[in-house]
C-alpha positions in Angstrom: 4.1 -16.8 13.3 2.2 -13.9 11.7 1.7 -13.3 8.4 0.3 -10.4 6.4 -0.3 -10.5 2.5 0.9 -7.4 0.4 2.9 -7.0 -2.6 2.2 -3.2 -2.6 6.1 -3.0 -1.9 6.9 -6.0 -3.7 7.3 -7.9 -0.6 4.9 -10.5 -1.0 3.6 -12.2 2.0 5.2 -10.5 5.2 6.1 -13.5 7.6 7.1 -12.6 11.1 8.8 -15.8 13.3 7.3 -15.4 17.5 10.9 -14.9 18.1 11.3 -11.8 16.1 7.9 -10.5 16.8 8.8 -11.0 20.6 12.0 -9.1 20.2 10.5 -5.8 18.5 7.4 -6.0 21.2 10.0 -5.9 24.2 11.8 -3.1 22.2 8.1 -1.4 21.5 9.2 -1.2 18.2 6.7 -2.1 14.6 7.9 -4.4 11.7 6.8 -1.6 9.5 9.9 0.4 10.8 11.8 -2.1 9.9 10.2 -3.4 6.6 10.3 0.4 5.7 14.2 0.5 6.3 14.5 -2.6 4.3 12.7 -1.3 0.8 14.8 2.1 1.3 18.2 0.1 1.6 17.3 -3.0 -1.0 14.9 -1.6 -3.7 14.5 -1.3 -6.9 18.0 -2.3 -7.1 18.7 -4.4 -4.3 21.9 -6.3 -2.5 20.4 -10.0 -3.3 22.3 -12.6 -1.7 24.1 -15.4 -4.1 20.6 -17.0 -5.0 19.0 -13.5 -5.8 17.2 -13.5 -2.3 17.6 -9.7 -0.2 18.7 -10.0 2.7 19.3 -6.8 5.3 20.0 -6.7 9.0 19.0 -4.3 11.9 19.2 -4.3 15.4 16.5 -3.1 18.0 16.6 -0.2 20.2 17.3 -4.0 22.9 20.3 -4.8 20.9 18.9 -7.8 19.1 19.7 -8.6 15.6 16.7 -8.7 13.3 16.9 -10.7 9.7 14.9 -9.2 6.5 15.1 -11.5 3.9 12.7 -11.1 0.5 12.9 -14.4 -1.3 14.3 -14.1 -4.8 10.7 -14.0 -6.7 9.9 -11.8 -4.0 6.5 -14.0 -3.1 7.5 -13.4 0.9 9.5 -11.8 3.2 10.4 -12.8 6.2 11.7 -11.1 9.4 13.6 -13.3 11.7 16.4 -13.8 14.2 19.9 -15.2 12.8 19.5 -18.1 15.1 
């Protein structure tokens, strides 16, 4: 698991699980693309999920589905595979 702190985006801590960081390495691609798309689609307003969590979904240039959910205090996010 990696984690980075930052609330410059009002993220908090950015968690990656090895399965997601896996899937963007075989599709070179950088959580920052993603994290990037995720503050453009959810903030300042944001699409929070019934218990005020974000949650947004991408897929690699591979095809695999990549989670983004900022928890509800918005004290982490975490970038993860739906399984």
């Amino acid at each position: 698991m990696i984690c980075i702190r930052t609330n410059r985006l009002g993220l908090g801590r950015i968690i990656v699980t090895p399965a997601a960081a896996r899937a963007m390495k075989d599709a070179k691609e950088m959580p920052a693309m993603f994290l990037a798309q995720h503050v453009r689609d959810k903030f300042p307003d944001g699409e929070a999920v019934s218990d005020g969590r974000l949650m947004s979904a991408y897929l690699t240039s591979n095809g695999v589905i990549l989670w983004i959910i900022t928890e509800a205090d918005r004290s982490a996010t975490t970038i993860l595979l739906p399984e």
